[in-house]
SERO-4910 file (N, C-alpha, C, O; in steps of 0.05 Angstrom, whole numbers):
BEGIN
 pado doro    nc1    nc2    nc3   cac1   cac2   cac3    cc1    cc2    cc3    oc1    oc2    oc3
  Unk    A   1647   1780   2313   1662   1759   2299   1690   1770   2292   1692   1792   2281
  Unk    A   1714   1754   2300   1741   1765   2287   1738   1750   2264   1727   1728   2260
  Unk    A   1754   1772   2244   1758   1764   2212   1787   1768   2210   1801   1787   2216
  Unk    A   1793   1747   2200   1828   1744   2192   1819   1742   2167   1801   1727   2159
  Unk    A   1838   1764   2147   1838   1768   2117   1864   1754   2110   1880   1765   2125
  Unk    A   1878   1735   2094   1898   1732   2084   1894   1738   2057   1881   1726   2040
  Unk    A   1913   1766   2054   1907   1780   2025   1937   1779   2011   1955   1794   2018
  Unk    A   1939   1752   1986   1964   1749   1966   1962   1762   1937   1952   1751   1917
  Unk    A   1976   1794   1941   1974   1799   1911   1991   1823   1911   1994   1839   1929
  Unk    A   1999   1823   1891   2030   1838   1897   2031   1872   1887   2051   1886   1890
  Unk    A   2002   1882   1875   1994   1898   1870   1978   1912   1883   1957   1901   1881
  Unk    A   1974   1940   1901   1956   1946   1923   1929   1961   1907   1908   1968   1919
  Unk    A   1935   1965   1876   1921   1977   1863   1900   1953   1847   1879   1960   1835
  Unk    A   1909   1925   1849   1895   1913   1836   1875   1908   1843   1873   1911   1867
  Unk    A   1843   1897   1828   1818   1892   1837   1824   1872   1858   1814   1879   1879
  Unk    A   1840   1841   1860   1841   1835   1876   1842   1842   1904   1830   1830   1922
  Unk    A   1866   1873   1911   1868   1886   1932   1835   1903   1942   1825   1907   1965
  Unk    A   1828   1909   1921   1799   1920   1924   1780   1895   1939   1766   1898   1959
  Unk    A   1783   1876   1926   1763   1856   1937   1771   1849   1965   1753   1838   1978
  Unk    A   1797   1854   1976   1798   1850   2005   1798   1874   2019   1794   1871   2044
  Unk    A   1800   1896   2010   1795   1922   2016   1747   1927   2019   1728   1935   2033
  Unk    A   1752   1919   2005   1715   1912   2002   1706   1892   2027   1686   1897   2040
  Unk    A   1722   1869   2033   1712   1857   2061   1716   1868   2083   1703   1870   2104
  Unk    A   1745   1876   2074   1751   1893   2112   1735   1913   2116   1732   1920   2140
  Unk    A   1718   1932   2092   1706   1948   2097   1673   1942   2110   1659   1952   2127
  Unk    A   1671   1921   2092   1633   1906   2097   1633   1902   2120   1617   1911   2136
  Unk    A   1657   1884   2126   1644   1871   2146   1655   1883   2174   1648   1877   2197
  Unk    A   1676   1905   2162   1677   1927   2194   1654   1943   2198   1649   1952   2220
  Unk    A   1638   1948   2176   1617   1970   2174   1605   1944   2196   1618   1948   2217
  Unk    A   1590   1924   2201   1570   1913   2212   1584   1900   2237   1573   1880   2246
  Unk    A   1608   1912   2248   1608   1910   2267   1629   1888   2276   1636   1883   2300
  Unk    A   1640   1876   2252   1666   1855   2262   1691   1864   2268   1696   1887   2261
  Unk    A   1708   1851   2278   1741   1857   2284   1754   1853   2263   1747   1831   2255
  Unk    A   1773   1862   2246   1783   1863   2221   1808   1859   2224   1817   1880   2231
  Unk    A   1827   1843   2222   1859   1830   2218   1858   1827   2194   1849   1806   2184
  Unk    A   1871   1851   2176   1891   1838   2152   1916   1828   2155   1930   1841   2170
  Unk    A   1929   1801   2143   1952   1804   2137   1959   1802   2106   1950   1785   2090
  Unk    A   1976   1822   2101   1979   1822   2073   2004   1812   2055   2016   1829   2042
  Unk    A   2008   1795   2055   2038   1775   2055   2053   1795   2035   2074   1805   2043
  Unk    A   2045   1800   2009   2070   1822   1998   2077   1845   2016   2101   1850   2020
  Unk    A   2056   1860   2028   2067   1883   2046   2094   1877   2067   2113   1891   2072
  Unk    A   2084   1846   2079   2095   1837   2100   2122   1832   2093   2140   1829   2110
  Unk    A   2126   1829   2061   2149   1815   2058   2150   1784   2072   2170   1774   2083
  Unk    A   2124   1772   2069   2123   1753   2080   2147   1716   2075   2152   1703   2054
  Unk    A   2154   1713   2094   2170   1685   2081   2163   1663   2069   2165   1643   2084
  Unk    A   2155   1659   2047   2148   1623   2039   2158   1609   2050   2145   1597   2066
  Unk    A   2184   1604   2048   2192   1578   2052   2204   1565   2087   2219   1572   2105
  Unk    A   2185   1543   2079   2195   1523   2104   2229   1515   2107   2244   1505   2091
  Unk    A   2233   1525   2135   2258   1516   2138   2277   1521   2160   2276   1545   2167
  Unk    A   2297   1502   2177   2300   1499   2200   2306   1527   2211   2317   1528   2233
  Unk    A   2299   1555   2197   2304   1579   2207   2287   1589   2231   2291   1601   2253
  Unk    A   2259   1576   2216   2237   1573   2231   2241   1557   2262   2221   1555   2277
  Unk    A   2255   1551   2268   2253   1542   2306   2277   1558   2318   2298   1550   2307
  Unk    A   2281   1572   2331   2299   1582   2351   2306   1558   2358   2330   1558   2352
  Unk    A   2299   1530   2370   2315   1518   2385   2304   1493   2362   2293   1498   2340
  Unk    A   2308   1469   2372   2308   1444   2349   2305   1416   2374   2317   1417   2395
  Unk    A   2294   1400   2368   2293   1380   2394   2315   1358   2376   2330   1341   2386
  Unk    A   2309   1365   2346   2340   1343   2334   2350   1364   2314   2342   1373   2293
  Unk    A   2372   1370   2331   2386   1388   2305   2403   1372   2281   2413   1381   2261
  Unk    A   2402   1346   2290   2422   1339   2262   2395   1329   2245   2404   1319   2224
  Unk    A   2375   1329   2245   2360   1325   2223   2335   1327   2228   2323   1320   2248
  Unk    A   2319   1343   2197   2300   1368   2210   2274   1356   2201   2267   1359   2177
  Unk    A   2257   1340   2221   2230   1335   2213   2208   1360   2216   2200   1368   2238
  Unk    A   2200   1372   2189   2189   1398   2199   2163   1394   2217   2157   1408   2237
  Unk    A   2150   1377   2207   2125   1373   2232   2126   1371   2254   2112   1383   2270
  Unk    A   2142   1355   2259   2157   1340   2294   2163   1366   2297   2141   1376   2302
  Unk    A   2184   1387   2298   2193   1416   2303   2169   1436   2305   2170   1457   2319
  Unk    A   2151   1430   2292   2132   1452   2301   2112   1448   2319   2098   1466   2326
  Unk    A   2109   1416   2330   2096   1410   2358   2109   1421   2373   2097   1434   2390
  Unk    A   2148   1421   2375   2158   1418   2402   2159   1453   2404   2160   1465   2425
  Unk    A   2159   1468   2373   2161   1492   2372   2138   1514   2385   2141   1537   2393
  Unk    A   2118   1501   2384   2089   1517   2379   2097   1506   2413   2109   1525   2424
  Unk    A   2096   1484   2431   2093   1477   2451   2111   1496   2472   2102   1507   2492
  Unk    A   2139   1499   2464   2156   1517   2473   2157   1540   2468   2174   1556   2476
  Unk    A   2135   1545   2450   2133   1584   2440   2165   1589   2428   2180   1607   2437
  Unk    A   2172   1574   2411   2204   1584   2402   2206   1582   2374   2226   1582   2360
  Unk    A   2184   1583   2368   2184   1583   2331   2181   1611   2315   2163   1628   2318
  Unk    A   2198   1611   2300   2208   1642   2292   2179   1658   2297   2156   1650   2294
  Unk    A   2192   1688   2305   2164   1709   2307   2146   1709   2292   2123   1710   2299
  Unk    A   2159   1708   2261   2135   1711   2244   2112   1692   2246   2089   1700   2249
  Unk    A   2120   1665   2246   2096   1645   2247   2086   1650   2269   2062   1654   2262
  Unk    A   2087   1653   2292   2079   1664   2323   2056   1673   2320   2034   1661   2323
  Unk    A   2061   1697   2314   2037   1725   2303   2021   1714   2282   1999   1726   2284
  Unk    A   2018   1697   2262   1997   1693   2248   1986   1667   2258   1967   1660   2245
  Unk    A   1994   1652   2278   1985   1622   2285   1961   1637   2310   1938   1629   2312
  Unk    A   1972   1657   2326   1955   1672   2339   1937   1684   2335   1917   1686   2350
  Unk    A   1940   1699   2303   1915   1709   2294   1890   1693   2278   1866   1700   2276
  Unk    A   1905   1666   2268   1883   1646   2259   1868   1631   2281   1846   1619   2278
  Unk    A   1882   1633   2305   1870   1622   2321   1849   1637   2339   1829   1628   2350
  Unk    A   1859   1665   2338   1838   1675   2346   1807   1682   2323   1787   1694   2330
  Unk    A   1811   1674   2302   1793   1677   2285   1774   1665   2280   1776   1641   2283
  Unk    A   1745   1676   2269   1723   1667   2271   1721   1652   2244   1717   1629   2237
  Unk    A   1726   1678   2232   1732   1671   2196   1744   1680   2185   1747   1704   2185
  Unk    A   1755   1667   2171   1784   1667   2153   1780   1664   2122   1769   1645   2112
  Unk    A   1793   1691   2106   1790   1694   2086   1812   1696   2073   1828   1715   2075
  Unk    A   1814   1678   2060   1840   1672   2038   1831   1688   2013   1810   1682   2002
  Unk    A   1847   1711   2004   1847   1720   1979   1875   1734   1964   1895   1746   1971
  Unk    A   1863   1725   1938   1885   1713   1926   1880   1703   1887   1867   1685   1878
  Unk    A   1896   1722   1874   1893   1714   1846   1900   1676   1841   1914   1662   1856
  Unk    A   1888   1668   1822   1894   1645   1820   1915   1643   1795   1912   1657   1776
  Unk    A   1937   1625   1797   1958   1612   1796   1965   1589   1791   1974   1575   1809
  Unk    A   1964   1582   1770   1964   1560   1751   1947   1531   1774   1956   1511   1785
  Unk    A   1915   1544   1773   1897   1524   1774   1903   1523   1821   1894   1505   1835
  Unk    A   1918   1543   1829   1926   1545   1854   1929   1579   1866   1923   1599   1853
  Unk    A   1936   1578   1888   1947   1597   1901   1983   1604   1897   2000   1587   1895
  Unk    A   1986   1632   1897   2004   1643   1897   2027   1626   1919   2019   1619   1941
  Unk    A   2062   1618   1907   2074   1613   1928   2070   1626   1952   2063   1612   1971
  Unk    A   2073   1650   1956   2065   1669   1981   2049   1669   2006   2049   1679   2029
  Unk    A   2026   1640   1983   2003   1634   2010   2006   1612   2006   2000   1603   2028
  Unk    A   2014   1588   1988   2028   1571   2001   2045   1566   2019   2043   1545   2032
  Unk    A   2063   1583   2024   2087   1581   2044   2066   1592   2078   2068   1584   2101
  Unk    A   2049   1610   2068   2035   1610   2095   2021   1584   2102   2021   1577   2126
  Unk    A   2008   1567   2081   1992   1544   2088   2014   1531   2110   2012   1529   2135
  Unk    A   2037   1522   2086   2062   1505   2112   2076   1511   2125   2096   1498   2127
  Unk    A   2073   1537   2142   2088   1551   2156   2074   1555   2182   2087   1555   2203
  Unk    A   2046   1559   2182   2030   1578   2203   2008   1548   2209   2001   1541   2232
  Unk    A   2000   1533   2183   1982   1513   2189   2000   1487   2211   2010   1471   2196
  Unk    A   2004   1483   2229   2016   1481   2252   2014   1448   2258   2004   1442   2279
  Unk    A   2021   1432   2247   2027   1398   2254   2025   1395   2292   2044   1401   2307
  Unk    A   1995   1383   2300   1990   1386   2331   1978   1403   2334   1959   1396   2347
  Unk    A   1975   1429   2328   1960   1452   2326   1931   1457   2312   1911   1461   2324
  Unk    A   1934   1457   2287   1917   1456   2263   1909   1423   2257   1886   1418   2249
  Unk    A   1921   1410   2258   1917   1378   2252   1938   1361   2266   1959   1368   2277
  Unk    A   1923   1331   2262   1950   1317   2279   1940   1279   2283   1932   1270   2305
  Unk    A   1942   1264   2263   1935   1241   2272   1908   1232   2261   1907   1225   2237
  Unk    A   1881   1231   2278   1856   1233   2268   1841   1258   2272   1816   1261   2269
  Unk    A   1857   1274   2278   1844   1309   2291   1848   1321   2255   1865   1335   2245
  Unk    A   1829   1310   2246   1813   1320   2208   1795   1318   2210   1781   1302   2222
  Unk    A   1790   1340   2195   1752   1343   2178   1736   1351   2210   1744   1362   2230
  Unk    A   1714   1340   2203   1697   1338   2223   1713   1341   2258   1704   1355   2276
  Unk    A   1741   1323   2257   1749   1329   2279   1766   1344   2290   1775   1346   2313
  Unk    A   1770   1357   2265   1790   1377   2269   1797   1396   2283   1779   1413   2288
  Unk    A   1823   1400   2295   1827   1434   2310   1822   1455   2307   1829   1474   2321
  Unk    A   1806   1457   2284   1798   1495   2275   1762   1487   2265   1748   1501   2249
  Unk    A   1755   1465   2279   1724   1462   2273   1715   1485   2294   1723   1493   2316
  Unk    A   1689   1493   2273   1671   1515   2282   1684   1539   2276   1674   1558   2288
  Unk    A   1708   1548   2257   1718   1562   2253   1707   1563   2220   1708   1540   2211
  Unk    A   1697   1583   2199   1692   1590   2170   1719   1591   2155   1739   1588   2169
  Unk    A   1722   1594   2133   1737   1603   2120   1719   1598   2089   1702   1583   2081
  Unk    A   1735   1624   2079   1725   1631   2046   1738   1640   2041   1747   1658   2055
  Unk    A   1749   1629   2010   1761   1636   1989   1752   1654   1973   1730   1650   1963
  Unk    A   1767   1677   1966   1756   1692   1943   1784   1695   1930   1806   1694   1940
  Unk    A   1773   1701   1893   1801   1689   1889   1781   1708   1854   1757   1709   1848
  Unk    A   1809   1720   1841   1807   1735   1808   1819   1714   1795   1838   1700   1804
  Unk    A   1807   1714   1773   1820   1704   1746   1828   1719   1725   1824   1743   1727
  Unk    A   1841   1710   1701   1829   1721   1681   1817   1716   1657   1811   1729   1637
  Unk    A   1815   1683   1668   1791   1672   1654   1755   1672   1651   1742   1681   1669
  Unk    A   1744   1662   1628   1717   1675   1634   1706   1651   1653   1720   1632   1661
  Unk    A   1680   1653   1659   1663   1639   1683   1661   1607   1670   1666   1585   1679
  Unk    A   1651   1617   1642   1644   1586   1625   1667   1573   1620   1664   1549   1614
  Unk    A   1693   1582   1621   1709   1566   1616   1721   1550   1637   1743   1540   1633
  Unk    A   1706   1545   1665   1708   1537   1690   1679   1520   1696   1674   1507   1717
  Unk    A   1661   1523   1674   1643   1502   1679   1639   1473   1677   1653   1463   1659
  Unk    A   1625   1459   1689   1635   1428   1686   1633   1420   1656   1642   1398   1650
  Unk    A   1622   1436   1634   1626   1433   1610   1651   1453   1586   1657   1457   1562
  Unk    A   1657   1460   1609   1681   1485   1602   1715   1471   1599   1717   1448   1608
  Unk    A   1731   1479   1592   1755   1470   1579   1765   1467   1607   1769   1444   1615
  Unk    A   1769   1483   1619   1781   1476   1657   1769   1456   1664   1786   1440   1671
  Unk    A   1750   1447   1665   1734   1439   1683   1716   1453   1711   1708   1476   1708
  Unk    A   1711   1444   1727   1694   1465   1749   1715   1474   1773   1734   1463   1785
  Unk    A   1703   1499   1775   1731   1510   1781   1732   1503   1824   1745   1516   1840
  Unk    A   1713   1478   1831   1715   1479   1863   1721   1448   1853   1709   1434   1869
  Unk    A   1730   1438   1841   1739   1415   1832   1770   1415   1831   1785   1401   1846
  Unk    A   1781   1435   1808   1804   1446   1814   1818   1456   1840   1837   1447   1852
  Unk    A   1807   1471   1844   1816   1480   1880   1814   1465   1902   1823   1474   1923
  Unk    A   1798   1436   1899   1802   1414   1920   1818   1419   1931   1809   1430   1951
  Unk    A   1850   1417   1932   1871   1411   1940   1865   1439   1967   1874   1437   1990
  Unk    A   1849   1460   1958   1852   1483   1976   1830   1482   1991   1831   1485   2016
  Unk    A   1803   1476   1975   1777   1474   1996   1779   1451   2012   1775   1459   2035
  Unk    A   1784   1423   2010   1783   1409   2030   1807   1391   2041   1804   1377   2061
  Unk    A   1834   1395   2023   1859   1387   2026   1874   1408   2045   1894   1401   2057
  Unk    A   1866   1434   2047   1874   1448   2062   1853   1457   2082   1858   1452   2106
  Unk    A   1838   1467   2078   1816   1492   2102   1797   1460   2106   1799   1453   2129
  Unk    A   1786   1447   2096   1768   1429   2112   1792   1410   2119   1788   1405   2142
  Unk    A   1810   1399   2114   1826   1379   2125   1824   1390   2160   1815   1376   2178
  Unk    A   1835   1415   2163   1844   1423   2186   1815   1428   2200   1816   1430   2225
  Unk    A   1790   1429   2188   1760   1428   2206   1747   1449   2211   1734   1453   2231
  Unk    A   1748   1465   2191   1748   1492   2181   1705   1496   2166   1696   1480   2150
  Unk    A   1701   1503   2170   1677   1509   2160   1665   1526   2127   1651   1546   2123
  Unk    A   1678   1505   2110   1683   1519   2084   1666   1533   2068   1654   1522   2051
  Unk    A   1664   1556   2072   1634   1563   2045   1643   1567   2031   1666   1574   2033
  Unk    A   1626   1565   1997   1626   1566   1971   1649   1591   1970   1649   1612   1983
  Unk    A   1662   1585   1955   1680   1608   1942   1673   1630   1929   1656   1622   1913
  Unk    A   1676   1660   1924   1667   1679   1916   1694   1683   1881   1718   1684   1882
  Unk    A   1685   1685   1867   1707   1691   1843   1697   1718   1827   1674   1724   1820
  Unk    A   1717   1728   1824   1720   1746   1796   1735   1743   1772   1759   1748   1770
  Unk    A   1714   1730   1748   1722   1721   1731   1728   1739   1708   1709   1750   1698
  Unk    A   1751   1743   1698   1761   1756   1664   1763   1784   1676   1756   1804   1663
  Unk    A   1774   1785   1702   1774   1815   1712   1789   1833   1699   1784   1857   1700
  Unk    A   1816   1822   1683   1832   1846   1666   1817   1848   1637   1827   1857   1616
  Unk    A   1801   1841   1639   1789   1853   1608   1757   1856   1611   1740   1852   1593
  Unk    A   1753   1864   1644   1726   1874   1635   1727   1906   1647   1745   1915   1660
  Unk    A   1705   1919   1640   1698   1958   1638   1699   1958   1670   1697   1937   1682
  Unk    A   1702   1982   1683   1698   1985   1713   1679   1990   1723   1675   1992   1747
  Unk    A   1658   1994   1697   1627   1979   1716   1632   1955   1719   1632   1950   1743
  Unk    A   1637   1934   1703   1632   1907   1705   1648   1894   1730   1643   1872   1740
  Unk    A   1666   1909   1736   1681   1900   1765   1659   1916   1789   1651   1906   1810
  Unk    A   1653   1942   1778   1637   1942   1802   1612   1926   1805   1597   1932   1824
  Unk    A   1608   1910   1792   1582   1898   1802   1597   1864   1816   1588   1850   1834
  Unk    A   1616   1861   1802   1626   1845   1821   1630   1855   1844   1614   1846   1860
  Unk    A   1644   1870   1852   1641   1883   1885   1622   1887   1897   1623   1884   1921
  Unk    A   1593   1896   1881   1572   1905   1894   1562   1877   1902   1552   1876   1925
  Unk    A   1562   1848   1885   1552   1829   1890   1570   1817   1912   1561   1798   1925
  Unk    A   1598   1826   1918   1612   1818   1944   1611   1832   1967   1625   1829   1987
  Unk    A   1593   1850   1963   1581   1860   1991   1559   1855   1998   1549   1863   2019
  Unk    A   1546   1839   1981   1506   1830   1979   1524   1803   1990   1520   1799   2014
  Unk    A   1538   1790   1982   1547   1765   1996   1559   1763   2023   1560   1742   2037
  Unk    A   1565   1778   2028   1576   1783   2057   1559   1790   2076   1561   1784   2099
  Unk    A   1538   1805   2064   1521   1817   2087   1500   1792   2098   1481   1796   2114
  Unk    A   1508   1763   2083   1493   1741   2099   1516   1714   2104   1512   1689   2105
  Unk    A   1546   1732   2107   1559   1710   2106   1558   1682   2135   1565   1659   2138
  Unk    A   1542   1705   2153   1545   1683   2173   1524   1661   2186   1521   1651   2208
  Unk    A   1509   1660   2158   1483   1641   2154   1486   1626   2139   1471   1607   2138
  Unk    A   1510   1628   2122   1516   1609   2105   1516   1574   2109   1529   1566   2129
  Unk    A   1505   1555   2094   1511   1531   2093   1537   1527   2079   1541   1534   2055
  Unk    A   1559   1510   2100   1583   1506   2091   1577   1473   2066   1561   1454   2062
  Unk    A   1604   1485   2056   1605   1458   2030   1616   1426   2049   1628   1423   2070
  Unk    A   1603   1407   2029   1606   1382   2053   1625   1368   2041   1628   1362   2018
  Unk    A   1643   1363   2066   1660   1353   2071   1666   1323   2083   1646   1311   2090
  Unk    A   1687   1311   2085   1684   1283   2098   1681   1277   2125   1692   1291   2143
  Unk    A   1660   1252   2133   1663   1255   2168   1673   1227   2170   1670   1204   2160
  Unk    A   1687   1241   2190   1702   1208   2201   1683   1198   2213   1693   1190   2234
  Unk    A   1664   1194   2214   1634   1181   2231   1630   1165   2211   1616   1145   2214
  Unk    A   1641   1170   2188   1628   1149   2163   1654   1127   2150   1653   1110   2133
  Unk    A   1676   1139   2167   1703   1115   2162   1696   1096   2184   1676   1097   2199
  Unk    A   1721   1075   2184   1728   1055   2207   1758   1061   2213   1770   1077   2199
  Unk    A   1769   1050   2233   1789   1055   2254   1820   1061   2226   1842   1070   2232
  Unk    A   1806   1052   2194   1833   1049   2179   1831   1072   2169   1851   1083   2161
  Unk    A   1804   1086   2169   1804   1106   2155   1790   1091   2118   1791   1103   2096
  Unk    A   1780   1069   2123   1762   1068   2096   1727   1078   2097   1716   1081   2119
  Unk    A   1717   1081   2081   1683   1080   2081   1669   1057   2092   1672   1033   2089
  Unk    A   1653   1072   2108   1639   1037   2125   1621   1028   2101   1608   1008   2102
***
């Protein structure tokens, strides 16, 4: 299995970096292909913008989606997106990690979502969910807080914390047809002892060692819309 890690955290010492340091290790020990990219190392670019196409099919005015069909089609879309549209594509499973960020992901992996997630490529029309261009492909979130667990429960002051992250579990990785499993978290990680992080790690290597049996979280099927896209 290739594993694409997308690891956002600006610290190489932080538990977060550990927790992606902890997958590339598990799951190289059992025999997978291991691609980190690590967007602070990379100095990676957020932002969308007509820098991104070497050439332009309308240069006086810049539809970024339209540009990255004709871009991705003509192989002329800046290097950087190149190399990571190649490595998600060659990937089995894809692991987004990443401290959370007011109830989200870091700009850093936002700008990768709209940069590398590829309009025609990744999605396009009715090519969502179920029909999507990256179906049969996993992805999992693992993601620190430094909130505690209860305060993310459906009776907790957040609310539930895969409720919150919609926008990322199925607005982003299932929109595109992605095979989403349950998210992995480390909750109140700056104020607990470094046993208590290690047993989070130890329980993210007990989780990994059956990640690819997992039942993914359910998502929408267009088998259950009509031609408008409502509920039959």
């Amino acid at each position: 299995m290739n594993v694409l890690i997308i690891h956002a955290h600006h610290e190489p010492q932080s538990f977060c970096s550990a927790m992606a340091e902890t997958a590339a290790s598990t799951l190289g020990q059992q025999g997978h292909h291991i691609t980190i990219s690590d967007l602070y190392a990379m100095s990676w670019n957020p932002v969308a913008s007509a820098t991104d196409f070497q050439s332009r099919d309308n240069p006086d005015y810049l539809t970024y989606a339209l540009e990255q069909r004709k871009g991705w089609a003509s192989q002329t879309l800046a290097p950087d997106i190149m190399a990571e549209v190649e490595k998600l594509l060659a990937a089995d499973l894809l692991i987004l990690n990443f401290p959370l960020y007011w109830f989200s992901v870091p700009a850093i992996l936002k700008g990768w979502f709209d940069r590398v997630l590829l309009s025609g490529v990744t999605y396009g029309g009715k090519r969502l969910y179920d029909h999507g261009p990256l179906k049969g492909k996993k992805a999992l979130l693992t993601c620190t807080l430094g909130g505690r667990d209860d305060m993310f429960a459906h009776d907790g002051i957040h609310g539930e914390i895969e409720t919150l992250l919609k926008p990322i579990l199925q607005g982003t990785l299932g929109y595109v047809g992605m095979d989403v499993l349950t998210p992995f978290f480390g909750f109140h990680v700056p104020y607990l002892s470094d046993d208590a992080r290690g047993e989070i790690l130890t329980a993210y290597v007990k989780r990994l060692s059956g990640i690819s049996q997992e039942t993914p979280l359910k998502m929408p099927s267009l088998n259950d819309y009509d031609d408008t896209l409502r509920k039959t």
